[in-house]
Each structure stands twice: as C-alpha cells, then as structure tokens.
Wavefront OBJ file of the C-alpha trace (Angstrom):
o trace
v 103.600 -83.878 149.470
v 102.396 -83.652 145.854
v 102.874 -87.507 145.503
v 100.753 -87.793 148.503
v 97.930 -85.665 147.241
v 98.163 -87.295 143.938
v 97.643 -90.471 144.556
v 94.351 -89.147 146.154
v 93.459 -87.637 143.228
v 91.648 -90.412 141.252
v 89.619 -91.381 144.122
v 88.776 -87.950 144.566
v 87.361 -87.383 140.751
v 86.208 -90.863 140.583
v 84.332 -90.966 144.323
v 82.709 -88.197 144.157
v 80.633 -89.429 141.013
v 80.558 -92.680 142.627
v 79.151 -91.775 145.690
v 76.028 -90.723 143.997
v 75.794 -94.059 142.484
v 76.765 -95.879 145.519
v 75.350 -93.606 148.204
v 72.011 -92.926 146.513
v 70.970 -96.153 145.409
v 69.903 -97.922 148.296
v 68.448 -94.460 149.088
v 66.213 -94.172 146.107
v 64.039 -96.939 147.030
v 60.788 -96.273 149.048
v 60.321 -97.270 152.473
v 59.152 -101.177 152.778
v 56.457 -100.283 153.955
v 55.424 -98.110 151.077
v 57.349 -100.378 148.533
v 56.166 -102.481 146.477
v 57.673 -105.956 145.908
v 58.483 -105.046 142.850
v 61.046 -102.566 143.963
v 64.763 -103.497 144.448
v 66.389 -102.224 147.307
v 70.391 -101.893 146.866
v 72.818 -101.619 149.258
v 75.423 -98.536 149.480
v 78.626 -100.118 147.409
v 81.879 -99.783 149.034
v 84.165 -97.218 147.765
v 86.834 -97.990 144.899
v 90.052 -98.592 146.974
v 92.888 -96.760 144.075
v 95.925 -99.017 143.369
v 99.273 -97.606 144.042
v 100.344 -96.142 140.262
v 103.763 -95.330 138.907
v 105.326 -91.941 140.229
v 105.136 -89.671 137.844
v 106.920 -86.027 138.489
v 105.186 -83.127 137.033
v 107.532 -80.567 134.731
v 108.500 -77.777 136.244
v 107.066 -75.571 134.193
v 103.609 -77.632 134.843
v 103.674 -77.999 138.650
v 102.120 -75.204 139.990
v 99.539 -76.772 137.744
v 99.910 -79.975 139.042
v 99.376 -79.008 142.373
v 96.382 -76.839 142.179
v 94.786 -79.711 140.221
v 95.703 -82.126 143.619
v 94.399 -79.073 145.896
v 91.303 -78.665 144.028
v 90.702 -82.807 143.864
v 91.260 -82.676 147.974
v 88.541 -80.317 148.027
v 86.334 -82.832 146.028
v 87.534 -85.343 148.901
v 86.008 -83.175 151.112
v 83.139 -83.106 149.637
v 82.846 -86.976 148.924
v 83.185 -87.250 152.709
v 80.444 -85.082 153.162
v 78.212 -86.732 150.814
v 78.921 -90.218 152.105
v 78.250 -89.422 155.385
v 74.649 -88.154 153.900
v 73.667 -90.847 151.858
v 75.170 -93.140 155.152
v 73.082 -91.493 157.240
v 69.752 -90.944 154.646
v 66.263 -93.132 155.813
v 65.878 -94.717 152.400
v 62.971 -92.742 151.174
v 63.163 -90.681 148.030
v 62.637 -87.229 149.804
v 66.623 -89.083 151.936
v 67.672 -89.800 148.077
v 66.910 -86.601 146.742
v 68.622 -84.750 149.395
v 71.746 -86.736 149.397
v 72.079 -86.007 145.354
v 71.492 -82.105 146.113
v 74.788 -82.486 148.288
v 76.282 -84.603 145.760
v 75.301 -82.137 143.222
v 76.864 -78.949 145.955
v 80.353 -80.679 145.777
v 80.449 -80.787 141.206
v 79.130 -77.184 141.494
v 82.439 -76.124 143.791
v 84.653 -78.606 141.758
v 83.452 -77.311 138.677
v 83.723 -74.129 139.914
v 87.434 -74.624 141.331
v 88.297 -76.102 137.980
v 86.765 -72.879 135.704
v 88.723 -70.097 137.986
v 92.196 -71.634 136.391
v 93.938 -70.360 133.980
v 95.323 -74.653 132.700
v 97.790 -73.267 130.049
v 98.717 -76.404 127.886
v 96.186 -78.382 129.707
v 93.247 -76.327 128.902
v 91.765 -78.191 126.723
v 91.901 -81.122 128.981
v 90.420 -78.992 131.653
v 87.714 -77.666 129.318
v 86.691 -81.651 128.493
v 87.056 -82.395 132.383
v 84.971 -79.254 133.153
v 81.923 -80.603 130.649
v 82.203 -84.267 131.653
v 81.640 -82.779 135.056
v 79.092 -80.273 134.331
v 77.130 -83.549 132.263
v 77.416 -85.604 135.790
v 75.670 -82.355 137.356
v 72.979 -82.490 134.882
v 72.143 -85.924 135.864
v 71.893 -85.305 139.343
v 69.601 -82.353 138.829
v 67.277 -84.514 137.519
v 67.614 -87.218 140.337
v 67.022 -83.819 142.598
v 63.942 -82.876 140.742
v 62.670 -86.339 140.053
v 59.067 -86.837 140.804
v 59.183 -90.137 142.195
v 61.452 -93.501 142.463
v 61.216 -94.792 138.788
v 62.012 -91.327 137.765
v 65.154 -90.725 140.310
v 66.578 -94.891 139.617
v 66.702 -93.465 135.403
v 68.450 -90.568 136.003
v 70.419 -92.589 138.593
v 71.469 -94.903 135.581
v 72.505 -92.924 132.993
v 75.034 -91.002 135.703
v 77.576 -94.437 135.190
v 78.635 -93.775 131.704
v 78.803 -89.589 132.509
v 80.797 -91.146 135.542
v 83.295 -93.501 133.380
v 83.613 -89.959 130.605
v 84.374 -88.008 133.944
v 87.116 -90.153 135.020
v 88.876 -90.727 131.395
v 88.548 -86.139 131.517
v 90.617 -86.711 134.920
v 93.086 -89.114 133.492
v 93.376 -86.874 130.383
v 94.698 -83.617 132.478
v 96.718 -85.839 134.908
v 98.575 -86.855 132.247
v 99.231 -83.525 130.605
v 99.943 -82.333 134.085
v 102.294 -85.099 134.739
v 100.038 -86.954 137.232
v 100.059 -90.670 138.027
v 96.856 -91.458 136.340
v 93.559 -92.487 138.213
v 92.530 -96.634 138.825
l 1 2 3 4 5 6 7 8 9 10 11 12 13 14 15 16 17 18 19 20 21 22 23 24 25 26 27 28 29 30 31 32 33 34 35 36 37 38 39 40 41 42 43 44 45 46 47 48 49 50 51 52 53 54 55 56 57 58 59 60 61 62 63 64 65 66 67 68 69 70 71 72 73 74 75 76 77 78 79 80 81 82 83 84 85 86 87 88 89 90 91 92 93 94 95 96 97 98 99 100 101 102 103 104 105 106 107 108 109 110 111 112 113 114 115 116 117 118 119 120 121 122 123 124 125 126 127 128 129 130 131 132 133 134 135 136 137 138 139 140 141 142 143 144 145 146 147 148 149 150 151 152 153 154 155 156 157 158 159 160 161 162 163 164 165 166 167 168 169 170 171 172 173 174 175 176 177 178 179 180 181 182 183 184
C-alpha cells in the first residue's frame, strides 16, 4: 500500500503547483472578443505522467513518517483533481483565472497546513524547507488572486515555475530522508 501511495506522491507535490501553471494559463487570457491581438492565448498543458522510480522501503523507525507524508500528498491529489476540474471547466476570462488560482491556492493552504500539524522528527528540517517552498508558491498565487488585470495575473503566473521547481526539490528532499522513491 505505501509503495502504491508513494509513487503518487511526486505527482501529487509536483501537480498541484503545476496545475496552476497549466490550468490557469489558458485561463488568464481575456475573452477574444475583449482581447487584443496582442494577447497569447495558451492551452491547458497536460499533466506530468511520473516514471516508475526505484522501490525504496522506509526505516522502521521512519514509516509512520513515511506514510503520513503519502496520506497527506493523497490529500494534495485531491485537491489537484479539484483544481483541474476548475481551471477545465473556467470560461477563459480573468475573473475564470482568478477563481481557479483561489482553489489552487485552498489546496497549498490544507497541504501546508497538513504538513505544519507534524511533528517530522529527523526530517524536520526537510519539512520546514518543504513547508516555505510551499508557503512561497502560495504567495504567488495570492497575487494571481488579487491581480488587477491580465498582464498583472500572466507575471505572477511566471515567477510561480521556479517557486514550483524549489517546491519539488523540498519534496524530493523529505522523501529521501523518509525513505521515499523520489519524485520525476
């Protein structure tokens, strides 16, 4: 069961990031009607498919860990699911954009949330740098929540890759402490 859950658990960490970059950029354009030329419209990116990795046993000692790391990163599934099906079914106008990153931004709050109420032991300081790289990604998205219109939204929207890319090396970081296969 654990090896099932944790071979979800980079597509979890990494999705749920991702599907505010994927999700919201075709919905932070304007309608074409409203748009100027000027204005790229993007298509919603598929979702990374994760590559089988290496199994990797957690200590015993670390499992309990181990396994409320892959129940918390389910959770974050959940909420990737949820988010994807918003920014699947959003009209492409930045009001649609704005209210798929306020879900987007609901799911960090209960994964950094979920993250904060455990005690990591050894990994703690893994969970701490997790828990900021996260809380950085939530910053971003407040800011594609509040933005004021497209231009606004599409710079948040890019600085949210490289907060992404720190997210997922905080994810690998803890896996690996907690004996996890790490993420693709």
């Amino acid at each position: 069961m654990l090896s099932a859950m944790s071979r979800a658990t980079p597509l979890a960490v990494l999705s749920l990031a991702f599907v505010v970059l994927s999700g919201c950029s075709g919905a932070a354009t304007t309608p074409a009607s409203a748009a100027p030329s000027s204005e790229p419209t993007a298509a919603a990116s598929p979702l990374p498919t994760p590559t089988p990795s290496p199994l990797v046993s957690p200590t015993p000692d670390l499992s309990p860990l181990a396994s409320t790391y892959s129940a918390i990163a389910t959770g974050a599934t959940a909420a990737l699911h949820e988010c994807d099906r918003a920014a699947t079914a959003a009209d492409h106008t930045l009001a649609d954009a704005k209210a798929v990153a306020r879900s987007c931004r609901d799911g960090y709050l209960k994964y950094i949330a979920a993250l904060q109420a455990v005690a990591w032991g050894p990994a703690q300081p893994q969970a701490d740098a997790l828990i900021a790289a996260a809380d950085a990604c939530d910053a971003i998205v407040v800011t594609m929540v509040n933005a004021a219109d497209g231009a606004a939204f599409r710079a948040a929207y890019a600085r949210l890759t490289p907060a992404t890319d720190h997210l997922v090396a905080c994810a690998n970081a803890i896996r690996k402490v907690l004996g996890l296969p790490p993420g693709s």
